[in-house]
SEBA-855725 format. One record per residue: residue in one letter; residue number from 1; x, y, z of N, C-alpha, C in turn. Coordinates in pm, 1 decimal, decimal comma. Layout:
BEGIN
<site><residuo>a</residuo><num>NUM</num><n_xx>X</n_xx><n_yy>Y</n_yy><n_zz>Z</n_zz><ca_xx>X</ca_xx><ca_yy>Y</ca_yy><ca_zz>Z</ca_zz><c_xx>X</c_xx><c_yy>Y</c_yy><c_zz>Z</c_zz></site>
...
END
This chain:
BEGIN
<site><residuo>x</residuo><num>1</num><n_xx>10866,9</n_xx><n_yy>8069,4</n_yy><n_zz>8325,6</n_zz><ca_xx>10832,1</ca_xx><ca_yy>8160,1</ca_yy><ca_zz>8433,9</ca_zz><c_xx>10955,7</c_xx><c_yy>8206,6</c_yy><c_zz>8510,6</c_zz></site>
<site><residuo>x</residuo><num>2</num><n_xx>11046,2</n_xx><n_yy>8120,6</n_yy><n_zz>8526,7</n_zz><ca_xx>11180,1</ca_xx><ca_yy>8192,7</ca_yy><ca_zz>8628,4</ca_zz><c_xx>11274,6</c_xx><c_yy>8271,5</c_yy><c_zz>8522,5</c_zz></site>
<site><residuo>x</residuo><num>3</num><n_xx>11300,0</n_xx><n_yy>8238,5</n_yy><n_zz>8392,6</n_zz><ca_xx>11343,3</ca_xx><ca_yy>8348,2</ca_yy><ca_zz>8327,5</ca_zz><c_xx>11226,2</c_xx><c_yy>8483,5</c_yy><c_zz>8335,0</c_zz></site>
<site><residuo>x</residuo><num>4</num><n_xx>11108,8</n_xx><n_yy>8503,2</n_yy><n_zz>8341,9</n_zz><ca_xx>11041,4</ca_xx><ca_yy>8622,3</ca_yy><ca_zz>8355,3</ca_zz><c_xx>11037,8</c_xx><c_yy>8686,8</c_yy><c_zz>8507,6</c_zz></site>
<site><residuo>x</residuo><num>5</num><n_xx>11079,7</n_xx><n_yy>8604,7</n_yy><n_zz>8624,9</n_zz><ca_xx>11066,1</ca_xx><ca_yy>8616,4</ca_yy><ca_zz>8712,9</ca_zz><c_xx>11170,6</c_xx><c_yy>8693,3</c_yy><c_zz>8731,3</c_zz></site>
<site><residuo>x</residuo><num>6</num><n_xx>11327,0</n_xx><n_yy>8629,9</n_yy><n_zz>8694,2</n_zz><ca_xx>11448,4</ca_xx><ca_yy>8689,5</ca_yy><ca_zz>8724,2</ca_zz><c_xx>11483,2</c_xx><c_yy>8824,3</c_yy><c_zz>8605,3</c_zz></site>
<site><residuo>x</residuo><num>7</num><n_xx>11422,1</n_xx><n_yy>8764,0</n_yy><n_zz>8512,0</n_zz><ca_xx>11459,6</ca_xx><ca_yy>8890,6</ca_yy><ca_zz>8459,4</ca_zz><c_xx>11414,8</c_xx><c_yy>9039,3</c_yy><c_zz>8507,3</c_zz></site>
<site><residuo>x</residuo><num>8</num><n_xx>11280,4</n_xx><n_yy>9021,1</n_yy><n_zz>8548,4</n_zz><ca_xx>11207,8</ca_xx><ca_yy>9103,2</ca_yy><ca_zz>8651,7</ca_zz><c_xx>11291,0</c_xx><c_yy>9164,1</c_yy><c_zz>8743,9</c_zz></site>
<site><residuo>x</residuo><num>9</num><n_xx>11330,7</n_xx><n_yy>9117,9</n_yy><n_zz>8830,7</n_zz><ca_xx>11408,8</ca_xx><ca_yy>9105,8</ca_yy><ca_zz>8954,8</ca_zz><c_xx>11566,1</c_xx><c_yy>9219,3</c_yy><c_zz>8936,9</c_zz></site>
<site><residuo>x</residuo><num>10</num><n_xx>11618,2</n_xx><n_yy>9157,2</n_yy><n_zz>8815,8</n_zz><ca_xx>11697,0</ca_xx><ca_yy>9259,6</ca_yy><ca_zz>8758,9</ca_zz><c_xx>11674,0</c_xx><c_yy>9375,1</c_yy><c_zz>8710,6</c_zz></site>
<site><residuo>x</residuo><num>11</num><n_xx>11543,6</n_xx><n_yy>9374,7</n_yy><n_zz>8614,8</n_zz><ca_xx>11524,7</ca_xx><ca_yy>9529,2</ca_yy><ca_zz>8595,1</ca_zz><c_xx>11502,5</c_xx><c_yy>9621,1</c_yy><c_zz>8717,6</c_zz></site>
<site><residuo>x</residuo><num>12</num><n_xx>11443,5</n_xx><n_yy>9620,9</n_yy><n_zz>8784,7</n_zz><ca_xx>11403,0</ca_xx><ca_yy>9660,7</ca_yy><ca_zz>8865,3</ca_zz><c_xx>11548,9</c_xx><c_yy>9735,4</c_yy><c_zz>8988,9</c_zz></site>
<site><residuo>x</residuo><num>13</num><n_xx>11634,4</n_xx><n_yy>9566,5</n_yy><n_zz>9010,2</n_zz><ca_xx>11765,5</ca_xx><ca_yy>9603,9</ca_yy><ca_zz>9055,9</ca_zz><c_xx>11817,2</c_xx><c_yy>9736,8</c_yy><c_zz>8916,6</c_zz></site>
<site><residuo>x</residuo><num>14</num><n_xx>11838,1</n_xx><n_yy>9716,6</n_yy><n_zz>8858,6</n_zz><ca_xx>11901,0</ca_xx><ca_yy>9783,0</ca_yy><ca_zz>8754,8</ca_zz><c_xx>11882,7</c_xx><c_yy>9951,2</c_yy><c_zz>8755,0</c_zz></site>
<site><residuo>x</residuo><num>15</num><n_xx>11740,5</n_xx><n_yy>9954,9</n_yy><n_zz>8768,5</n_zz><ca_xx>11663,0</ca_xx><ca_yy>10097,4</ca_yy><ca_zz>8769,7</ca_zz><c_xx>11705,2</c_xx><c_yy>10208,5</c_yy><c_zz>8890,5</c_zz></site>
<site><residuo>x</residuo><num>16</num><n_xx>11667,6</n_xx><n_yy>10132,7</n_yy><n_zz>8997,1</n_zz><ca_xx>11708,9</ca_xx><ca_yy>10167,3</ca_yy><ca_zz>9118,5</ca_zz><c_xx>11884,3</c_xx><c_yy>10210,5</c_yy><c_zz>9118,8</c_zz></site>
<site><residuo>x</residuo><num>17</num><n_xx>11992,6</n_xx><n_yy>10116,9</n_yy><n_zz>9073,2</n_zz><ca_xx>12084,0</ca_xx><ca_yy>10126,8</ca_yy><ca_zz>9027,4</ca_zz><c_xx>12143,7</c_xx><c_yy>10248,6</c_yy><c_zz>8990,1</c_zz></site>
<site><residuo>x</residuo><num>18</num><n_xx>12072,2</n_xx><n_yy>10258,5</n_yy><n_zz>8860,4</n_zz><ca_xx>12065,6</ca_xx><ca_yy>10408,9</ca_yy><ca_zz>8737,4</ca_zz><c_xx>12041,7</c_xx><c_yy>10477,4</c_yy><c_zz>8845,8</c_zz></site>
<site><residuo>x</residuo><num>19</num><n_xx>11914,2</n_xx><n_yy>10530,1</n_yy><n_zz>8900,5</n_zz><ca_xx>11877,7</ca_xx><ca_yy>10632,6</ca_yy><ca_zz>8934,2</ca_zz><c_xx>11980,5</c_xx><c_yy>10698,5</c_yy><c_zz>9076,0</c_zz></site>
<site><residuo>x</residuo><num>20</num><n_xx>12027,6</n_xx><n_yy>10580,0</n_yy><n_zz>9181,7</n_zz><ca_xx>12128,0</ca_xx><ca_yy>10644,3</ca_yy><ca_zz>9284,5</ca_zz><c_xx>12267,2</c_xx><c_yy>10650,6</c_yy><c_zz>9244,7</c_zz></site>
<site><residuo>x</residuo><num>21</num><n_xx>12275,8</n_xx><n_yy>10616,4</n_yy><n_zz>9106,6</n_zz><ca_xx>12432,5</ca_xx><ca_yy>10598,8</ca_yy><ca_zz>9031,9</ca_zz><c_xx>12424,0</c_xx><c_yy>10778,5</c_yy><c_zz>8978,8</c_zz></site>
<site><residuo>x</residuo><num>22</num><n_xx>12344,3</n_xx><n_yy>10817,6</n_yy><n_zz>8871,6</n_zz><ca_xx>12314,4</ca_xx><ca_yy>10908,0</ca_yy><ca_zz>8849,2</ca_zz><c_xx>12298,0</c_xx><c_yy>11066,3</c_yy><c_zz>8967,8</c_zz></site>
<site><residuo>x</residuo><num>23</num><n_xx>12225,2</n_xx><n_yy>11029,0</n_yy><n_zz>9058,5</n_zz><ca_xx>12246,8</ca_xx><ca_yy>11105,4</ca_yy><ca_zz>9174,7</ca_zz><c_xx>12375,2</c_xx><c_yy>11139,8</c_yy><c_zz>9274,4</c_zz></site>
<site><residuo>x</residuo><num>24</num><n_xx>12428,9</n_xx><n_yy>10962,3</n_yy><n_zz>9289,2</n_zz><ca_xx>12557,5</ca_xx><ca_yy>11032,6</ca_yy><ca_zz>9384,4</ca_zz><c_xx>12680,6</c_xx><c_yy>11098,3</c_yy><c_zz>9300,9</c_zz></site>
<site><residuo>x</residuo><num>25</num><n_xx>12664,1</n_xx><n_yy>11070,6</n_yy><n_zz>9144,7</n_zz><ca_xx>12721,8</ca_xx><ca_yy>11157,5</ca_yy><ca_zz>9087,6</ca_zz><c_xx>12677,7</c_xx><c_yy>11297,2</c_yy><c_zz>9056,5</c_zz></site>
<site><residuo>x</residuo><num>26</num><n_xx>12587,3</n_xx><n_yy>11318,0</n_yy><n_zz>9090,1</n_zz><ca_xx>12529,1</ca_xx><ca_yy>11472,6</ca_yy><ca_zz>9034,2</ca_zz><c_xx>12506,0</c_xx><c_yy>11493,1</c_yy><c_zz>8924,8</c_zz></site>
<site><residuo>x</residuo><num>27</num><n_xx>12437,5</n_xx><n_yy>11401,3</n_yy><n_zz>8818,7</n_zz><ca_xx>12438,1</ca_xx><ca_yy>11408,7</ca_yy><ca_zz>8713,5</ca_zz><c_xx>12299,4</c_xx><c_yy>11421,2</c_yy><c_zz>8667,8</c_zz></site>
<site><residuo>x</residuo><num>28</num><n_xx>12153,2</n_xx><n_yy>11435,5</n_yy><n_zz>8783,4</n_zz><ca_xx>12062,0</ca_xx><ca_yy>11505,0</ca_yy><ca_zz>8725,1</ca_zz><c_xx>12032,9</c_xx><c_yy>11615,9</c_yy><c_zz>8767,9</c_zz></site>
<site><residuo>x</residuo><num>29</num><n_xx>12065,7</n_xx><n_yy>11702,7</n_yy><n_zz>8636,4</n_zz><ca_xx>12073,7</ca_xx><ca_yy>11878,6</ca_yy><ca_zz>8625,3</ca_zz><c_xx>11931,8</c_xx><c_yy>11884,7</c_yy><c_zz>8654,5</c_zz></site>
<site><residuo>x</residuo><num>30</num><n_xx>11805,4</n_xx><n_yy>11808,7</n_yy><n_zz>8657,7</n_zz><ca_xx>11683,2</ca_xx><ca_yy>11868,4</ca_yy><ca_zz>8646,1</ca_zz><c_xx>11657,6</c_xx><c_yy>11893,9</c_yy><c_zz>8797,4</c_zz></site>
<site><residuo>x</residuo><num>31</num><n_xx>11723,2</n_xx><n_yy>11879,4</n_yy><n_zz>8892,8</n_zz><ca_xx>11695,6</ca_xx><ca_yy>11846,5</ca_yy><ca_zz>9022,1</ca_zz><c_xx>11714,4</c_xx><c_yy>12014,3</c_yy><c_zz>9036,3</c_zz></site>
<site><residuo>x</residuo><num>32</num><n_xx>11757,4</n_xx><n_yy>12117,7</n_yy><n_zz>8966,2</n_zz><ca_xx>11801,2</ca_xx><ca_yy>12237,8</ca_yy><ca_zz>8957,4</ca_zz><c_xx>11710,0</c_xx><c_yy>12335,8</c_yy><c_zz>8882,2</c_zz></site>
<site><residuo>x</residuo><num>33</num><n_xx>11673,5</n_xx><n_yy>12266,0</n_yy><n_zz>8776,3</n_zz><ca_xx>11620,9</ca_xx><ca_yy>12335,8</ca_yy><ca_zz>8708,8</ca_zz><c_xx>11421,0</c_xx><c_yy>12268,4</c_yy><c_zz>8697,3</c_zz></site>
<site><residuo>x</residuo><num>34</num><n_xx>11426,5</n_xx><n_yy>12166,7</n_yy><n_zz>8717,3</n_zz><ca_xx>11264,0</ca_xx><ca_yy>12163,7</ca_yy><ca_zz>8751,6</ca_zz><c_xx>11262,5</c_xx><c_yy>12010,4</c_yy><c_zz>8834,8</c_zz></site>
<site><residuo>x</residuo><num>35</num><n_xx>11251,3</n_xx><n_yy>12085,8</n_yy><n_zz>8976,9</n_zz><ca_xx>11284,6</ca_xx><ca_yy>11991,3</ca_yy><ca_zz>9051,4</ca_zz><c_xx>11175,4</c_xx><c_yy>11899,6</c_yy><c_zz>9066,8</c_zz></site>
<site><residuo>x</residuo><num>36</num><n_xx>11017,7</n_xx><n_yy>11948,3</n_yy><n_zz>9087,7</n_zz><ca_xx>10891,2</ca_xx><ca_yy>11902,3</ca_yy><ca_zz>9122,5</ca_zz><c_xx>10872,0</c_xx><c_yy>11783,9</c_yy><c_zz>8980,1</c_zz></site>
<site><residuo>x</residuo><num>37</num><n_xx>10915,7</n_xx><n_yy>11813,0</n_yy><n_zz>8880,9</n_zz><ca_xx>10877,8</ca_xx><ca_yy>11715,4</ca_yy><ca_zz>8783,2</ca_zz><c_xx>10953,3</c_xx><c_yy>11573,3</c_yy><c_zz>8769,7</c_zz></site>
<site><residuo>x</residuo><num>38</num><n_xx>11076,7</n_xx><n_yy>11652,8</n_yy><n_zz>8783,2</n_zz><ca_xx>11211,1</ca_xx><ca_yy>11547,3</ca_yy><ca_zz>8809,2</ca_zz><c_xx>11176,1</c_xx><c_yy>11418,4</c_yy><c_zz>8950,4</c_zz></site>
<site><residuo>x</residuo><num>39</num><n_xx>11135,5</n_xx><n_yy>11495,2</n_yy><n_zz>9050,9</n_zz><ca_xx>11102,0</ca_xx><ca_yy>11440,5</ca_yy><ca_zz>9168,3</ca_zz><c_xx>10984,9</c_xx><c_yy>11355,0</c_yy><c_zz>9130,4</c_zz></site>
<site><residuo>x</residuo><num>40</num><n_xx>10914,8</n_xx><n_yy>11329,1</n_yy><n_zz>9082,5</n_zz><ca_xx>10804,9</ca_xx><ca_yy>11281,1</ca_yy><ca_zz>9070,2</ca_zz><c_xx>10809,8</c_xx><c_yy>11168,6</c_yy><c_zz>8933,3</c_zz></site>
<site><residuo>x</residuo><num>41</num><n_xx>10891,2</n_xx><n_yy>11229,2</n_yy><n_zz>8858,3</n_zz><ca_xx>10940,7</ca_xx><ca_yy>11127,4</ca_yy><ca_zz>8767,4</ca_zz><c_xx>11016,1</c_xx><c_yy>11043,4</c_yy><c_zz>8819,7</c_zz></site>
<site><residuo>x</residuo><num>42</num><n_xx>11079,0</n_xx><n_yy>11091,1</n_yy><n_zz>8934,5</n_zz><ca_xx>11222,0</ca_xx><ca_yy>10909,3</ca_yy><ca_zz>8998,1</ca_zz><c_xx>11146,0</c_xx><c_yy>10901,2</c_yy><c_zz>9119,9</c_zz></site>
<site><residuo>x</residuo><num>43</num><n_xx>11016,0</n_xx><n_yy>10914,7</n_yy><n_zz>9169,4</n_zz><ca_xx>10929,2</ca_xx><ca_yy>10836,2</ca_yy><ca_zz>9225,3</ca_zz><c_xx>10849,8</c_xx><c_yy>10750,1</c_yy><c_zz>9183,4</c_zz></site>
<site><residuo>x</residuo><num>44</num><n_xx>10785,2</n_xx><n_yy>10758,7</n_yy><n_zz>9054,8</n_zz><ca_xx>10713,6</ca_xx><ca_yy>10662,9</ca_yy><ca_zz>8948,3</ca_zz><c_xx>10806,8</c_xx><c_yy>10541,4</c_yy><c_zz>8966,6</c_zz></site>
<site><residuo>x</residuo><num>45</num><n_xx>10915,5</n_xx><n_yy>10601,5</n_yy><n_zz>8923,3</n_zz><ca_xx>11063,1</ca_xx><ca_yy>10457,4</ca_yy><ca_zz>8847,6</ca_zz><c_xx>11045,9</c_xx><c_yy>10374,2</c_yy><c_zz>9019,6</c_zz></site>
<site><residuo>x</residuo><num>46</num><n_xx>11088,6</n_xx><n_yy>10467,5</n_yy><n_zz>9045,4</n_zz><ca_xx>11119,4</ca_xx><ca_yy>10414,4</ca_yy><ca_zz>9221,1</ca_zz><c_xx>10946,9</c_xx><c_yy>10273,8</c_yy><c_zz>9246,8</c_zz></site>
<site><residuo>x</residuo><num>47</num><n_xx>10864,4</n_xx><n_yy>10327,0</n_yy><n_zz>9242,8</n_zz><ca_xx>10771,0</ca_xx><ca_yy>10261,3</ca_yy><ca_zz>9242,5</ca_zz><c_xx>10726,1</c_xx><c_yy>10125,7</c_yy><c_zz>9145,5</c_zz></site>
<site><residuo>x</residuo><num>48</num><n_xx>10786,7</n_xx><n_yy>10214,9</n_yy><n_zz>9008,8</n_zz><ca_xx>10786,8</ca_xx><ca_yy>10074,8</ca_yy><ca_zz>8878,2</ca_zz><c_xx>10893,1</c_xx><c_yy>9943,8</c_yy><c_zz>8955,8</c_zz></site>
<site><residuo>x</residuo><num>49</num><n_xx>11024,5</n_xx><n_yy>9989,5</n_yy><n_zz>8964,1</n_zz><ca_xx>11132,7</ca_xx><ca_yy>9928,5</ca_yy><ca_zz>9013,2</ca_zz><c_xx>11068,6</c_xx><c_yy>9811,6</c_yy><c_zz>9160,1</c_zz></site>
<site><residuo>x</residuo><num>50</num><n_xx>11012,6</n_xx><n_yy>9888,9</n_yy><n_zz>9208,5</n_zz><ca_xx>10980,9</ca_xx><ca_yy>9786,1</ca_yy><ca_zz>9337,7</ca_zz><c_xx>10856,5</c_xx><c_yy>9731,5</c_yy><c_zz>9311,4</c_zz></site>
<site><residuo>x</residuo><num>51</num><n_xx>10772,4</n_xx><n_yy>9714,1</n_yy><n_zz>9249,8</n_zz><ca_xx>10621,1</ca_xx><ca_yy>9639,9</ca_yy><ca_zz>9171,5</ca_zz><c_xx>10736,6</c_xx><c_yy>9558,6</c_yy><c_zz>9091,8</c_zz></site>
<site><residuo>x</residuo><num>52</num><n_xx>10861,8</n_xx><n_yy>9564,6</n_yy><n_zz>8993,5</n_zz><ca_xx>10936,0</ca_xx><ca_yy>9419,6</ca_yy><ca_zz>8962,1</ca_zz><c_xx>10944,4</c_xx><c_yy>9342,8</c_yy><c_zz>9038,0</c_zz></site>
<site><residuo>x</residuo><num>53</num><n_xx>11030,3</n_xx><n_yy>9423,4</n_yy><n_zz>9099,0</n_zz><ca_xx>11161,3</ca_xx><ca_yy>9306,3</ca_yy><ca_zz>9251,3</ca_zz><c_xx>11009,8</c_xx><c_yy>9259,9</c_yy><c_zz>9312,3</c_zz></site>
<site><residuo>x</residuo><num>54</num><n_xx>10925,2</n_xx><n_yy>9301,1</n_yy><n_zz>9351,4</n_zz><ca_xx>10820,7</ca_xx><ca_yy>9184,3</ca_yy><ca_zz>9432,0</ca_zz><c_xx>10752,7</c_xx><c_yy>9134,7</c_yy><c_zz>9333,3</c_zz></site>
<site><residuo>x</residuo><num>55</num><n_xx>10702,7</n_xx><n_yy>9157,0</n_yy><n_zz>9226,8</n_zz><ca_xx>10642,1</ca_xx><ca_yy>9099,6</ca_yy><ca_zz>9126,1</ca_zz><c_xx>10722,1</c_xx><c_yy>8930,6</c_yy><c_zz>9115,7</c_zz></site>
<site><residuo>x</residuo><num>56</num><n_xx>10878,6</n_xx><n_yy>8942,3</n_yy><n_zz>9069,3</n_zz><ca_xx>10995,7</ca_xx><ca_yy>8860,2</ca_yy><ca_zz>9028,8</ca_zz><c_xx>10968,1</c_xx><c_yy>8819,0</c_yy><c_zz>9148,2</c_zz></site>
<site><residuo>x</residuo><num>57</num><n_xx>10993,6</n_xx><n_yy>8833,7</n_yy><n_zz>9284,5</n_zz><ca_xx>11012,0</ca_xx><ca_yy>8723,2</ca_yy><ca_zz>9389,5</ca_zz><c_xx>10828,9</c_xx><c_yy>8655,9</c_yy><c_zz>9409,7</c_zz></site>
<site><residuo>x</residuo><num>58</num><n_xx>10737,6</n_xx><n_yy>8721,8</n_yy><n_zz>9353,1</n_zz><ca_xx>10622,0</ca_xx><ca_yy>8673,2</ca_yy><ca_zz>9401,6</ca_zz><c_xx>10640,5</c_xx><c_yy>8519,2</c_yy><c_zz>9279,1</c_zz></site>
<site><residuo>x</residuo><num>59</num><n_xx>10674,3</n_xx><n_yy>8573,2</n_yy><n_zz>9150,8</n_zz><ca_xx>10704,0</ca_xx><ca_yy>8493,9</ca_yy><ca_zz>9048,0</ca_zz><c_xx>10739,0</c_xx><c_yy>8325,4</c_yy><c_zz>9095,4</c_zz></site>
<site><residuo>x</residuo><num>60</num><n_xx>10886,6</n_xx><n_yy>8398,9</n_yy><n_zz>9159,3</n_zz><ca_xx>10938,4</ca_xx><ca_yy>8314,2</ca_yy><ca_zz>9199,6</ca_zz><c_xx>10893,4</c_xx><c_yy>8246,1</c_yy><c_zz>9339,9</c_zz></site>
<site><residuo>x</residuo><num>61</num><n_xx>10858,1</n_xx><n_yy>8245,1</n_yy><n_zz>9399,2</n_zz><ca_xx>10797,9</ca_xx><ca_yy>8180,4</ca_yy><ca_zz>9511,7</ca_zz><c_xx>10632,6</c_xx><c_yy>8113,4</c_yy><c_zz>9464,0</c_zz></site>
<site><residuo>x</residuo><num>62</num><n_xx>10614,4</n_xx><n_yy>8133,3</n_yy><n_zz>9382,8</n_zz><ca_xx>10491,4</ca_xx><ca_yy>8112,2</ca_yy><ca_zz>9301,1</ca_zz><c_xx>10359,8</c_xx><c_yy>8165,0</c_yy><c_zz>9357,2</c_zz></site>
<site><residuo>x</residuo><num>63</num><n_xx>10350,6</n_xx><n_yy>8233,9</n_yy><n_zz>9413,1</n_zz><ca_xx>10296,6</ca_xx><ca_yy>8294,6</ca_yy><ca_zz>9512,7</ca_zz><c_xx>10107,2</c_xx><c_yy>8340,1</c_yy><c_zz>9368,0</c_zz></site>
<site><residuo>x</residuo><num>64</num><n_xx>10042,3</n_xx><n_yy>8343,8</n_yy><n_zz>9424,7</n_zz><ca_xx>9933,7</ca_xx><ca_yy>8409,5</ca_yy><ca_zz>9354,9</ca_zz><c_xx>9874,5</c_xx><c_yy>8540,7</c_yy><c_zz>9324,7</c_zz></site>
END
């Protein structure tokens, strides 16, 4: 369970990661060219990403 917990914990760090790594570089062109889809696609992630990180700490705290 704490390897699924932490590994959790990381994806999630990881995603979040990508997605403001990608941005403060300017490196998604879709934000230009179809912004409403783009936007809504790195709100999903944004949402997947944080259902880990509390998933992994619920994991870990053993929480129910």
């Amino acid at each position: 369970m704490k390897f699924s917990a932490i590994f959790s914990i990381i994806v999630g760090v990881g995603m979040i990661g990508h997605w403001m790594t990608s941005y403060l570089s300017k490196q998604i062109i879709e934000l230009k060219t179809e912004p409403i889809r783009i936007l809504f696609h790195i709100a999903a992630e944004m949402v997947t990403a944080l259902c880990l990180i509390l998933g992994g700490i619920g994991l870990l705290l053993k929480l129910p």
